[in-house]
C-alpha positions as CSV (number, residue, x, y, z in Angstrom):
1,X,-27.5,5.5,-3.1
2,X,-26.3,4.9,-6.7
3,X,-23.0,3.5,-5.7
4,X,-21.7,1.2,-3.5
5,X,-19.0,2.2,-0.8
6,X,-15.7,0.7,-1.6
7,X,-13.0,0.4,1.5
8,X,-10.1,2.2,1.6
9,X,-7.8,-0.4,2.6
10,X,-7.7,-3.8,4.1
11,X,-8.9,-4.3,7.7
12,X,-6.4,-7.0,7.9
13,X,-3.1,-5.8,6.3
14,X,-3.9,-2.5,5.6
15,X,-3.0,-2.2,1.8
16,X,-4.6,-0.4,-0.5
17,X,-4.6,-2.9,-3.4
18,X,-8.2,-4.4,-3.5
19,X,-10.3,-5.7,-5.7
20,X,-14.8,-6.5,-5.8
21,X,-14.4,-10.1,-4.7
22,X,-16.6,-12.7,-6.8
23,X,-19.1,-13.9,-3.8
24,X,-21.1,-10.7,-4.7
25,X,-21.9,-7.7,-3.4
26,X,-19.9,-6.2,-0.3
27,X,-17.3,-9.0,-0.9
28,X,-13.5,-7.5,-1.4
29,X,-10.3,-9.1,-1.9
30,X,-6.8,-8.1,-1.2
31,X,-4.1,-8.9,-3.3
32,X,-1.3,-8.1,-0.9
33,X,-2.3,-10.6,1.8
34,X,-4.6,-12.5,-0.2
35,X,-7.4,-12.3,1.9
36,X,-11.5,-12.1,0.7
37,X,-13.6,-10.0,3.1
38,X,-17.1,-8.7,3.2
39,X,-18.9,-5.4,4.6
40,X,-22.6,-4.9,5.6
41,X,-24.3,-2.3,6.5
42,X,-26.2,-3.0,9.6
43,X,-28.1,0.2,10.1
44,X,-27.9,3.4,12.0
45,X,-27.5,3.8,16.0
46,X,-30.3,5.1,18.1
47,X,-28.2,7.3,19.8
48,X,-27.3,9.1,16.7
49,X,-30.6,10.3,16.4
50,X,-30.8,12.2,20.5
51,X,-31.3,15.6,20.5
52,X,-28.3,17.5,22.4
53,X,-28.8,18.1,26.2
54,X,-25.2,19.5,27.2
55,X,-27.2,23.2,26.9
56,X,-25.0,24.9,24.5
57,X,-26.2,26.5,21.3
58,X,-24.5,24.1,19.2
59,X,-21.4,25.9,18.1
């Protein structure tokens, strides 16, 4: 990836007016309720990765 993923709102508050917080990357800050958050990316889910079994032909 070239970019990093910004959020689309606050998981707190929900506004929309954030800004890259100073602590680095994946740290956010909020202006509206003045809150600094940060988001990771763990990795992806086994499961996402099983082939389907329901029998259909996908459609």
């Amino acid at each position: 990836m070239s970019e990093r993923a910004a959020p689309f709102y606050c998981p707190y508050c929900g506004d929309e007016d954030l800004r890259p917080g100073e602590q680095g990357h994946g740290a956010w800050e909020c202006a509206a309720c003045n809150r600094a958050f940060q988001l990771k990316f763990l990795g992806l889910l086994a499961r996402g990765l099983q082939p389907d079994t329901s029998g259909g032909d996908g459609i």
